[in-house]
C-alpha positions in Angstrom: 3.0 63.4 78.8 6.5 65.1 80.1 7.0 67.9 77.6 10.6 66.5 77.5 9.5 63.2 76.5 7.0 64.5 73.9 9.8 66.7 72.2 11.8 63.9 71.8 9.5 62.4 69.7 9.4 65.4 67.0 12.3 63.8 65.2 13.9 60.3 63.6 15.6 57.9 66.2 19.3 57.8 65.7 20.5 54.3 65.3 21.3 52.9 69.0 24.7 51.0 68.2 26.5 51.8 71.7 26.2 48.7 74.4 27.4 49.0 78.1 31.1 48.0 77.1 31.5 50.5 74.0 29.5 52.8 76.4 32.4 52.2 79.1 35.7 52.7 77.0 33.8 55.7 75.8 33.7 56.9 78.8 36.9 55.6 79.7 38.6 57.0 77.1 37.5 60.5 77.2 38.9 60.6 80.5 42.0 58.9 80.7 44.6 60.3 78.4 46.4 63.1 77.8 46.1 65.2 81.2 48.3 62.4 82.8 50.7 62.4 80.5 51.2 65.9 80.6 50.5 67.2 84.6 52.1 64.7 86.7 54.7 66.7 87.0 53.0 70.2 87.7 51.0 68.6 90.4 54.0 66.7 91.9 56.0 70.4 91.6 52.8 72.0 94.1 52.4 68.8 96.3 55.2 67.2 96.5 55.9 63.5 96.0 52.5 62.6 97.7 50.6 63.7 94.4 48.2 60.5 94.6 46.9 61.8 97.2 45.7 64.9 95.1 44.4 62.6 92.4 42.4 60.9 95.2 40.5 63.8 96.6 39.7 64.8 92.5 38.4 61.6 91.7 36.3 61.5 95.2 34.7 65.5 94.0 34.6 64.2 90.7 32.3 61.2 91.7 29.8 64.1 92.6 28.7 65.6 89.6 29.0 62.4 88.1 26.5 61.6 89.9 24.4 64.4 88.6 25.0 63.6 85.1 23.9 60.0 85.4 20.7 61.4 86.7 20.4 64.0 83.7 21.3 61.9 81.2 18.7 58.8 82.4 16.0 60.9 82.9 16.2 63.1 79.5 18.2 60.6 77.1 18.1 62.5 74.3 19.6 65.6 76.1 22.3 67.4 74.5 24.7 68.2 77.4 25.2 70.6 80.6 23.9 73.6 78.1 20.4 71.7 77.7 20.1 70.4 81.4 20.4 73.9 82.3 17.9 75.5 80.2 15.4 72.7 81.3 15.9 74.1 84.6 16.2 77.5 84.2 14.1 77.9 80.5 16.7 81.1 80.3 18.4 81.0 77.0 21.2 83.4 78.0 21.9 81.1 80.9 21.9 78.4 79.0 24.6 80.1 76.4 26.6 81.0 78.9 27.4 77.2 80.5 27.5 76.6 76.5 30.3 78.9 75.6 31.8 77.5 79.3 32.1 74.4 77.7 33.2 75.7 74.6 35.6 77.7 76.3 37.0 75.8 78.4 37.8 73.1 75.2 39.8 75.5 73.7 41.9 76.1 77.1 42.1 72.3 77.6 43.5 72.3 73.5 46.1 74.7 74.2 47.8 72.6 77.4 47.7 70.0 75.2 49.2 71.4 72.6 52.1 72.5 74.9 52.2 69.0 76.2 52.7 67.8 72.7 55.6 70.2 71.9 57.3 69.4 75.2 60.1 66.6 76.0 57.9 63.4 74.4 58.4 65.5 70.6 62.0 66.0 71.2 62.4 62.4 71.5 62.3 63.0 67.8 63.0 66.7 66.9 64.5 69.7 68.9 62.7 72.7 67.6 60.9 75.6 70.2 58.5 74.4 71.8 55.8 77.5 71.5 56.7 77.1 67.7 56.3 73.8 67.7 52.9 74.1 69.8 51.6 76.5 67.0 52.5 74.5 64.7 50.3 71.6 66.0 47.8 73.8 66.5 47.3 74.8 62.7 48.0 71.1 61.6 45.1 70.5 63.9 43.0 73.2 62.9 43.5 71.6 59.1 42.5 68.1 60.0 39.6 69.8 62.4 38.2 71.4 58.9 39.0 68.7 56.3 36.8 66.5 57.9 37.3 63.7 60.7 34.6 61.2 61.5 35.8 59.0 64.4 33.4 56.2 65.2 33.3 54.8 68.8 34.9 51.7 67.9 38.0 54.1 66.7 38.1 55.9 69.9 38.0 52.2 71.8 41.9 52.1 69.6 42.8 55.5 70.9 41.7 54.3 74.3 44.0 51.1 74.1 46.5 52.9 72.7 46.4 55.2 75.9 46.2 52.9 78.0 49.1 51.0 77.3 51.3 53.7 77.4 49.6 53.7 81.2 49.7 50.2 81.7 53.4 50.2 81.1 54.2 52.9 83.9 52.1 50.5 86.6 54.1 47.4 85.1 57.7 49.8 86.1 56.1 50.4 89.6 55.7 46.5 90.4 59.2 45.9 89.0 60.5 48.9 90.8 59.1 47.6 94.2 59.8 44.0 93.5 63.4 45.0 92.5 64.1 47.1 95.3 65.3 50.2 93.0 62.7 52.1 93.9 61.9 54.5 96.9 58.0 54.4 97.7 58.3 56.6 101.3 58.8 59.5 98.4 55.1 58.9 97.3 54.2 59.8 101.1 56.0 63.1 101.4 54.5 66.7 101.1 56.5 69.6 99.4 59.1 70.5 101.7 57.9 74.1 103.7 54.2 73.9 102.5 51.6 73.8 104.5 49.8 70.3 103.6 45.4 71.6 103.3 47.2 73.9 101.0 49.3 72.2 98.8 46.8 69.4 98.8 43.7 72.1 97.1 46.5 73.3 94.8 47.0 69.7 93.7 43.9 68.9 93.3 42.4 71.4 91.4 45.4 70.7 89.0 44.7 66.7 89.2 40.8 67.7 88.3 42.1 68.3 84.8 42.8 65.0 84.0 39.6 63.7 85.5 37.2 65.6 83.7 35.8 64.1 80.4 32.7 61.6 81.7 30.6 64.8 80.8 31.4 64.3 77.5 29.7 61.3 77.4 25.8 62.6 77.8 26.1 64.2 74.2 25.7 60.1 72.8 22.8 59.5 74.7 20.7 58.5 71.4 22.6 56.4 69.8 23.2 54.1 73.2 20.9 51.2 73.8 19.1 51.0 77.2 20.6 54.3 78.3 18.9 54.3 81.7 19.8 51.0 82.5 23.5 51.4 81.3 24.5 55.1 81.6 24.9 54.6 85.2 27.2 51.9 85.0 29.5 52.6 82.2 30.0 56.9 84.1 30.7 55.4 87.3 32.7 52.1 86.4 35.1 54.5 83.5 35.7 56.5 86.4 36.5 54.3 88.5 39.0 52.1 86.5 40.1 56.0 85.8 40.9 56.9 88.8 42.6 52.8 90.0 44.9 53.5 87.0 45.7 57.2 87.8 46.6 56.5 91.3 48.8 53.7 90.2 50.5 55.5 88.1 51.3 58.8 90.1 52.5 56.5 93.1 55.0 55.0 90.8 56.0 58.4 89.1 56.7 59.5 92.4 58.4 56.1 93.4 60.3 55.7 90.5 61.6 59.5 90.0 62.9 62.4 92.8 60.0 64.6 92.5 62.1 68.4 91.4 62.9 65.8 88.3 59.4 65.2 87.5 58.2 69.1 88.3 61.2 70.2 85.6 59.9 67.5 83.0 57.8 68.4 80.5 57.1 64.8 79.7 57.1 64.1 82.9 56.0 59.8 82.6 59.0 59.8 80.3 61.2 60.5 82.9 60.0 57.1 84.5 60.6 55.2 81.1 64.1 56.7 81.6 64.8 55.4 84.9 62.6 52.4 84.6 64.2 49.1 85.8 62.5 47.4 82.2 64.0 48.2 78.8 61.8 49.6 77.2 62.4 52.1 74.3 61.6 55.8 75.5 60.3 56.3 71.8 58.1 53.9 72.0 56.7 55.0 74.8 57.2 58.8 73.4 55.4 58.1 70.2 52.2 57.2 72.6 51.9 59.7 74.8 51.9 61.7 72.0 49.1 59.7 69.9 47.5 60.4 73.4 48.1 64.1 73.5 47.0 64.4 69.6 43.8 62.7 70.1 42.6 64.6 72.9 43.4 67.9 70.9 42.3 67.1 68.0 39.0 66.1 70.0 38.8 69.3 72.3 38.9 71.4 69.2 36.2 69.3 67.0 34.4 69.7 70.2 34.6 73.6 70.3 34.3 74.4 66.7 31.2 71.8 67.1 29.8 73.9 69.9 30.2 77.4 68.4 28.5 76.4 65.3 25.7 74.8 67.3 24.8 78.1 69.1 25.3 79.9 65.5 23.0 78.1 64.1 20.5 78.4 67.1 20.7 82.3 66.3 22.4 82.4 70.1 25.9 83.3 68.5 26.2 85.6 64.5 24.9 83.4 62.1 28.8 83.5 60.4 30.0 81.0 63.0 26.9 78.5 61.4 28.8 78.8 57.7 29.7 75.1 56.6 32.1 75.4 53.6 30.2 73.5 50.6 32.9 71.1 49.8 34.2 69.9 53.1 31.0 69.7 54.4 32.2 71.3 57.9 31.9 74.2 59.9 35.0 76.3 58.6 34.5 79.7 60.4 33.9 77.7 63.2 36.7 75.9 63.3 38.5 79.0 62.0 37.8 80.9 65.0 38.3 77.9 67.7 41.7 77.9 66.0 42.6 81.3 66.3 41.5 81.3 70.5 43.8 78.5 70.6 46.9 80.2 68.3 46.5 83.2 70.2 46.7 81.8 73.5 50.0 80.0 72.7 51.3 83.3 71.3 50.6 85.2 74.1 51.1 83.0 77.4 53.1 79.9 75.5 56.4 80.9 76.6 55.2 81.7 80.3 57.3 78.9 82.6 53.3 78.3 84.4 51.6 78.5 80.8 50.7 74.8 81.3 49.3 75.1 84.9 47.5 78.5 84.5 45.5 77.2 81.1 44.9 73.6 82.7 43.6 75.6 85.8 41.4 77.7 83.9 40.0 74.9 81.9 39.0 73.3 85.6 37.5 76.7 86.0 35.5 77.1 83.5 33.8 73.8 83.9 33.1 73.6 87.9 31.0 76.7 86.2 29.4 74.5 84.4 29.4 71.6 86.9 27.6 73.9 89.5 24.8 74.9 87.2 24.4 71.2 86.2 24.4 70.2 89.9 22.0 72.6 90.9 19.6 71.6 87.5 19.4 68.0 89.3 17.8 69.5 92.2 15.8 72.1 90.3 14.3 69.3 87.8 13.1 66.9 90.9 9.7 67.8 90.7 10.0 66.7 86.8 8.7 63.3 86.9 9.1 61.5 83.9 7.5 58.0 82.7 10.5 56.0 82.5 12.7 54.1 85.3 16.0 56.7 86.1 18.9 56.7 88.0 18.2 59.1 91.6 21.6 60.4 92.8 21.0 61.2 96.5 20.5 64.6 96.7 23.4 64.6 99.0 26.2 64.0 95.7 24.5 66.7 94.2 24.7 69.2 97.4 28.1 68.5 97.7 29.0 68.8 94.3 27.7 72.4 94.5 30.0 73.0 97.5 32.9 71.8 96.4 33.2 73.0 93.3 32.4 76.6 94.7 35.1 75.9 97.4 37.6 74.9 95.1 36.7 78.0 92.6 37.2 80.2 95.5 40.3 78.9 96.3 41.8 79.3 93.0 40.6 82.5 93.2 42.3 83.6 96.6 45.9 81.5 95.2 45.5 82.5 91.9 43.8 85.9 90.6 44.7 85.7 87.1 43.3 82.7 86.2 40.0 83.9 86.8 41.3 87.0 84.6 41.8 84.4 81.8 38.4 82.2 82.1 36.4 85.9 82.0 38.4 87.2 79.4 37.3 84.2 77.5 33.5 84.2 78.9 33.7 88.0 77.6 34.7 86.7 74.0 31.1 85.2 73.8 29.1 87.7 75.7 30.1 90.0 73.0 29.3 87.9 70.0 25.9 87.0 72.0 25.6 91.0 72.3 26.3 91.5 68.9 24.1 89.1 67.5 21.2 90.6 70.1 22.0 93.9 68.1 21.8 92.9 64.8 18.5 91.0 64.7 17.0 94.2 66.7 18.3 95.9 63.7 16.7 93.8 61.7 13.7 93.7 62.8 13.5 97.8 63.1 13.7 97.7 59.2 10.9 98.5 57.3 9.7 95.0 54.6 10.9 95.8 51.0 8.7 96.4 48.7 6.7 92.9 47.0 7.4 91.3 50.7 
């Protein structure tokens, strides 16, 4: 038998309560969310008013390493993410800990834009206050809930999904009105930044536009508790990212319809601006108050996620077995969560009031996880000759190829437009190759001293 297989067998089932629709709004909702509501605006401001176009070609590279993960995840079910796909291929555990603390990494990064999307021009539809204060605020409010405790069921995340996507729904609904009415000006939704060379400006966009695309690799981590996960896994990835990307393209063709573009690249809350100019009435704190349930929910998740991640590796004896500390009343993984929070606090306080804070930590959360997505990608083709007994999705080995390509191309061209962003993601990478060397150090020490007497 499959040594995978027979592994999975050295433990209790987990109670398989997720169907293909659940499945789908989980999938759905992990991607659709909070980057729209905060980048439209950055990518219009590098693209010009064409920015669906930018969206396109994201959703088209991120249907290859989807691919790869539908693969993964119906072949090993019970896997545990990009961390374990790797080191099933490569059976190297720093390998492995390094796409981990990727991941990990680049949830933190992903946490802070969002936490600058959340102090930004949806919050002062309630409160003027600074918006670095106000993001570090947020984070430590965050942080509190993070360690308290928090147990989100699926069937909560399906209301955080609705709630989303109404607040999405209701920019499409402006768009039709908008055409239908006449009073707005769709030839802007065709035009590229003014002076730019178009290959250019279209990469830039792109790689910014990934950001809000990324999240179906989220998924694989509830591959025990869904039913028929090689039958439905397949389904649910591609069909979330598909209604994903139908709604995203709506939406940015009727930002850019709706609103001169400069407008939306000066706008902080940028799909409030088409609220604002929308020829519906509806209330811009309505539509303020979800964006930023939107933008709090996928925080609040990125850093659960992190804390989660951290801990995992501590208590794999990858990472000082500190990190693995759960605090005996809460029940959760406080220095975990401690430390997750003070990455995120200490990015705000340090690049926060940077006019390109929001696109440099969006673009070096993309960064960090094409890492990751080129490892995973290259798994797929790695584990081919590891035939399992069960029926599994094959990705032509094409989508994986090209997933590898892309994601390299696009890495080296953030690198070539944009140095220090790269700085930032091996800054970050450097954080956890020094824990991982200090926890190599102190089991050597460990194991150098001499047993105590009666041992």
């Amino acid at each position: 038998m499959d040594e995978h297989v027979s592994h999975a067998t050295e433990h209790a089932d987990l109670k398989r309560g997720i169907g293909p629709w659940l499945l789908f709004f989980f999938v759905l909702g992990d991607i659709v969310g909070a980057g729209i509501y905060a980048l439209v605006g950055e990518v219009g401001a590098v693209i010009g008013g064409a920015i669906w176009v930018a969206f396109l070609c994201a959703f088209v590279l991120a249907i290859f390493t989807a691919t790869s993960y539908a693969e993964l995840v119906t072949k090993y079910p019970r896997a545990g993410g990009s961390a374990t796909y790797v080191n099933n291929a490569f059976q190297n555990s720093f390998v492995s800990f390094m796409v981990a603390f990727a991941v990990a990494a680049a949830s933190l990064t992903s946490a802070s834009v969002l936490s600058l999307a959340f102090s930004g021009d949806y919050l002062l539809q309630f409160i003027s206050v600074p918006s670095v204060l106000a993001a570090l605020v947020f984070v430590v409010v965050i942080g509190f809930i993070n360690f308290y405790g928090i147990s989100e069921s699926v069937r909560l995340n399906l209301i955080f999904t609705c709630v989303e996507i109404t607040g999405l729904v209701l920019i499409v609904v402006i768009g039709f009105v908008a055409l239908g009415s006449g009073t707005g000006e769709p030839a802007r939704a065709f035009e590229f930044k003014e002076g730019a060379s178009i290959l250019p400006a279209i990469l830039a966009g792109t790689v910014l536009s990934f950001y809000a695309l990324i999240g179906f690799d989220d998924s694989v981590n509830v591959a025990e508790e869904v039913r028929h996960p090689s039958r439905i896994y397949p389904r649910a990835i591609f069909g979330g990212l598909l209604a994903a990307g139908v709604i995203y393209l709506l939406v940015t063709f009727t930002a850019s319809m709706v609103v001169p573009t400069a407008q939306l690249a000066e706008s902080s809350g940028p799909l409030l601006e088409v609220v604002e100019r929308a020829p519906l009435a509806i209330p811009t704190q309505l539509f303020a108050l979800i964006a930023l349930i939107a933008v709090s929910n996928g925080a609040l998740i990125n850093l659960i996620m992190a804390s989660r991640v951290i801990y995992g590796m501590a208590d794999q004896g990858v990472l000082p077995a500190v990190f693995s500390r759960v605090h005996p009343n809460r029940r959760t993984p406080w220095v975990a969560i401690l430390f997750a929070t003070l990455v995120v606090f200490t990015l705000l306080a340090t690049i926060g009031q940077n006019p390109t804070a929001l696109d440099t930590l969006s673009t070096t959360t993309v960064v960090l996880l094409l890492l990751a997505f080129i490892m995973v990608n290259i798994s797929v083709l790695a584990l081919r000759g590891d035939e399992v007994e069960h029926e599994h999705f094959h990705a032509p080995s094409v989508f994986p190829i090209l997933g590898i390509v892309v994601s390299a191309a696009l890495l080296v061209y953030t690198a070539i437009d944009d140095w220090t962003v790269f700085g930032l993601a091996g800054l970050l990478l450097g954080i956890g190759l020094v824990l991982y060397g200090v926890n190599v150090l102190v089991k050597r020490s460990l194991d150098r001293q001499p047993p105590q007497a009666g041992e």
